[in-house]
N, C-alpha and C positions, 0 to 999 in steps of 0.2 A: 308438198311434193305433188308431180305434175303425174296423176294416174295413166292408167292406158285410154281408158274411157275420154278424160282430157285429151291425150293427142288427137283423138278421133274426132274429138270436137274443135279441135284449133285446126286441124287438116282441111275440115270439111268447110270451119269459118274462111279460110285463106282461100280455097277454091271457089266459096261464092260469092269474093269480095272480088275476087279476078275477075267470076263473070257479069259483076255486076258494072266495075269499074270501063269493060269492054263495052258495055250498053249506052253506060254514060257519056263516055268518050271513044267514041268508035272507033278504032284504028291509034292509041292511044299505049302501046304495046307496054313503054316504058310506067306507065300510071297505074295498068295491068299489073305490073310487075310489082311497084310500090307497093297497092292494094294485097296482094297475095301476101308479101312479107309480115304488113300491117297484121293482115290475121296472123299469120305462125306470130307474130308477138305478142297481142291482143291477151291472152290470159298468162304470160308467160311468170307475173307474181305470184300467182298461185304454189310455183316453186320455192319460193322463200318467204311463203308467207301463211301462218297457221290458220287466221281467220282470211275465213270466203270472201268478209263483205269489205275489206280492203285489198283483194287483188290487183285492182286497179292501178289504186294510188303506188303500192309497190313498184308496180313492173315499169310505171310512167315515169318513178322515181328513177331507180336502174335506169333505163334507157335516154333519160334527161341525159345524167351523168355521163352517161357513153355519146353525147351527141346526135340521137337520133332523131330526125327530122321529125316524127311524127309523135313524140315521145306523150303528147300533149291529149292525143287522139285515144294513145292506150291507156293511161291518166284519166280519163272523163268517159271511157265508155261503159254504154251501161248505167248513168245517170240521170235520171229521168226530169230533173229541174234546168240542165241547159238547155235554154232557146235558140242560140243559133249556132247550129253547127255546122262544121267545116263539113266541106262535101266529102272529103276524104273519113270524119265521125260519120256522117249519116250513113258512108258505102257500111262502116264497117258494122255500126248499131244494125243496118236491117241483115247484115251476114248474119249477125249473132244470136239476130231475133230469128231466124229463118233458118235455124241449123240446131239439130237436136244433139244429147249429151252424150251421144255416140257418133255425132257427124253426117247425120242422116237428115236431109231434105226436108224440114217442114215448111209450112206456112204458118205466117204470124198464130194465127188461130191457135194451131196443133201445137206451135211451142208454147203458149201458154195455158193450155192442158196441160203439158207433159210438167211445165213449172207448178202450175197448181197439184196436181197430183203429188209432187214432190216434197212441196214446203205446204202445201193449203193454200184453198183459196183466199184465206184472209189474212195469209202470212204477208208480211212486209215485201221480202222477194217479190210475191207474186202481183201485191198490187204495183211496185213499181213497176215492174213490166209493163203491167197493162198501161200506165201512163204513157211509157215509153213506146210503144205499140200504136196509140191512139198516135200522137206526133210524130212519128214517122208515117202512118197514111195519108195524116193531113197534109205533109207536106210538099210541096208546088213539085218534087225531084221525086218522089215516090213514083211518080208517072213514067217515070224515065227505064225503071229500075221492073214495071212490074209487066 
């Protein structure tokens, strides 16, 4: 089941996927639009799904079935071993990495504090993050976004 805490965090991921998507594609209103929906869907397994560390595959699942364009996007995000992803994954990976568990504004950094704090630093959670962290800075679009 999808908490309060969760909404605030899928609200706040949709909003800085919008405003990310606006950076990337300037004047791009409809891609905005995309992007914002992508987050309100982005965790939305978590509703039907008892374990955390398959939300993904859930919600990617659902939203396949329903035809949703990006269904692939909510399916893989968060997964620290794909190398090339769609520009529409990388908007929605740094929303996710850059928005805290109440929907609150961080930087990479601070959200992986707030995940180490959570799980530990040596917990799986947190190291994958930090993978996923590293590969979105290095990436040539990160520039675009920051």
């Amino acid at each position: 089941m999808i908490s309060e805490n969760r909404w605030q965090h899928i609200l706040g991921v949709a909003r800085k996927a919008k405003k990310f998507a606006l950076k990337f594609k300037p004047n791009d209103d409809k891609f905005a639009e995309d992007m914002f929906l992508l987050g309100m869907l982005h965790d939305m397994g978590y509703e039907f799904n008892q374990s955390n560390a398959s939300h993904a595959a859930v919600g990617g699942e659902i939203l396949k079935r329903n035809d949703y364009r990006y269904w692939q996007e909510v399916a893989l995000h968060g997964d620290e071993t794909i190398e090339n992803m769609s520009d529409e994954l990388f908007i929605l990976n740094c929303a996710d990495m850059s928005t805290g568990p109440k929907g609150e504004d961080f930087s990479f950094d601070e959200r992986l504090a707030e995940i180490a704090s959570r799980f530990g630093k040596d917990s799986r959670a947190h190291k994958k993050c930090v993978v996923e962290v590293q590969k979105l800075k290095a990436d040539a679009r990160y520039s675009k976004i920051s």
